[in-house]
N, C-alpha and C positions, 0 to 999 in steps of 0.2 A: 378175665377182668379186663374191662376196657383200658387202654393207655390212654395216659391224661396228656394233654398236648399243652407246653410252658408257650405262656404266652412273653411275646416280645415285643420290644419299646420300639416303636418306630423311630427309624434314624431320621435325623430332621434334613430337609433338604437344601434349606440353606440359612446359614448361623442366624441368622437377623431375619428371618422372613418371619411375618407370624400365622401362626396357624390360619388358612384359607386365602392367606393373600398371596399375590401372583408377584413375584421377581420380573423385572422389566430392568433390562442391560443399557448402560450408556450409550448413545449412539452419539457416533462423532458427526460432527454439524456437514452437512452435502459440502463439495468444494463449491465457490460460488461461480456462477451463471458468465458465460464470456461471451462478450456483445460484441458487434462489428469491430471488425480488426481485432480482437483478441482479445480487447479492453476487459477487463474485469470489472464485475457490478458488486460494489462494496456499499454499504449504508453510509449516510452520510454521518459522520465522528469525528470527534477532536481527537487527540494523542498518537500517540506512537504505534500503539496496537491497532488500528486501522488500516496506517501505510503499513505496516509491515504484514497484515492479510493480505494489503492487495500487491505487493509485491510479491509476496507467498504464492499469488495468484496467477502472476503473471506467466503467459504461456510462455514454451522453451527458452532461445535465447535471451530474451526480455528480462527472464527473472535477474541474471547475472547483469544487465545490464542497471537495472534496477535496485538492487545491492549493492552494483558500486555507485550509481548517482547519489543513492541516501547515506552511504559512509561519505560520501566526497563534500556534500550539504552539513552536514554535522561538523566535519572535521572543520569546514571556511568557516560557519557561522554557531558555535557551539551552544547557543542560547536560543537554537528555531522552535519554530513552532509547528506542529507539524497536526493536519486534520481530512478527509477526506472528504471532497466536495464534487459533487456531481461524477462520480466513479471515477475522478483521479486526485492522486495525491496534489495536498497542496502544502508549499513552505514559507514560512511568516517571519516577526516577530512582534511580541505582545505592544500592543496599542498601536501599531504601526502599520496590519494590513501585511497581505498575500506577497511574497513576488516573484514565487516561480510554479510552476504547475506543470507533471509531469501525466502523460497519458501515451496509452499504446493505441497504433495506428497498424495496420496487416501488416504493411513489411519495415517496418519503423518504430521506434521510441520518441515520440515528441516532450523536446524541454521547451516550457512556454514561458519567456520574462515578458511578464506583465508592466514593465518600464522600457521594455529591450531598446527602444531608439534612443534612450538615452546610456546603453551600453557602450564602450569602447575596447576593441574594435567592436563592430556594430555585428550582433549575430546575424547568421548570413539568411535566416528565410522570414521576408515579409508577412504580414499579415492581413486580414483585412478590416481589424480593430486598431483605431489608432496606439501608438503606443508601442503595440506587444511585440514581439520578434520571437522566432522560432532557432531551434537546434536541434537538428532529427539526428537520431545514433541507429545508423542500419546494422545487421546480424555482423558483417565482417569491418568494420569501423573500428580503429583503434582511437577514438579522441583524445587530442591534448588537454590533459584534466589542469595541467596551468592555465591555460586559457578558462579553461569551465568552471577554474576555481576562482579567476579572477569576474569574468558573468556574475559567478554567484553572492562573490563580497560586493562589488559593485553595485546589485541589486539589491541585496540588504541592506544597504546603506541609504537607497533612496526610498521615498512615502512608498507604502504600497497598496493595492487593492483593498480595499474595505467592503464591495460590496459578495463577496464570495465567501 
């Protein structure tokens, strides 16, 4: 006599898939794309989660540098605003316009006050937009964050950029 052969339930292969369809895994989003000097290419976005990508972004020493510029900005002015324009951060406040913008440069972090000649003391690198003044923080730079904290009240406190 033939043996009868029990038939079995196929185990399913995944809890939620339905029968014929294909399971497709999360993929986490590429890191984004680093343009000249290192600069991070972030989409242009209001809030917080933007700079904090392109901070996330920023190559080696930069990031740490980066970290503490945006706790240092928060801590002076606890009401910024914060957006990503043209792949670098930018910090505000509401109805008042930009006034500082940070971007990475190959061997440098540029802080850029969009008011800076009307800073005191006057931050130390020229530009060639009227107005603006520069603050570069190199790899071994320890900066006096009193002074950068006072840049930064002092800039919030005057009009700022609108067209950015």
């Amino acid at each position: 006599m033939p043996r009868l052969k029990s038939k079995k339930t196929p185990k399913p292969t995944h809890p939620t898939k339905a029968p014929g369809s294909t399971v497709r895994r999360a993929r986490s989003a590429p890191p984004p794309r680093l343009l000249a000097g290192g600069n991070p290419q972030i989409a242009k976005a209001d809030g917080d989660g933007p700079v904090q990508a392109y901070i996330a972004a920023m190559p080696g020493w930069k990031r740490d540098v980066g970290r503490r510029l945006d706790a240092l900005i928060v801590r002076t002015v606890p009401n910024v605003r914060k957006a990503v324009r043209w792949n670098s951060p930018f910090y505000g406040l509401e109805g008042q316009g930009w006034f500082l913008g940070v971007h990475c440069i190959t061997k440098y972090v540029k802080v850029a006050f969009f008011r800076g000649t009307s800073l005191r003391p006057l931050p130390p690198v020229a530009s060639k937009k009227p107005g603006v003044r520069y603050f570069h923080i190199h790899e071994h730079d320890q900066p006096d964050e009193q002074t950068l904290a006072g840049w930064i009240r002092q800039a919030a406190a005057l009009p700022g950029e609108r067209c950015f």
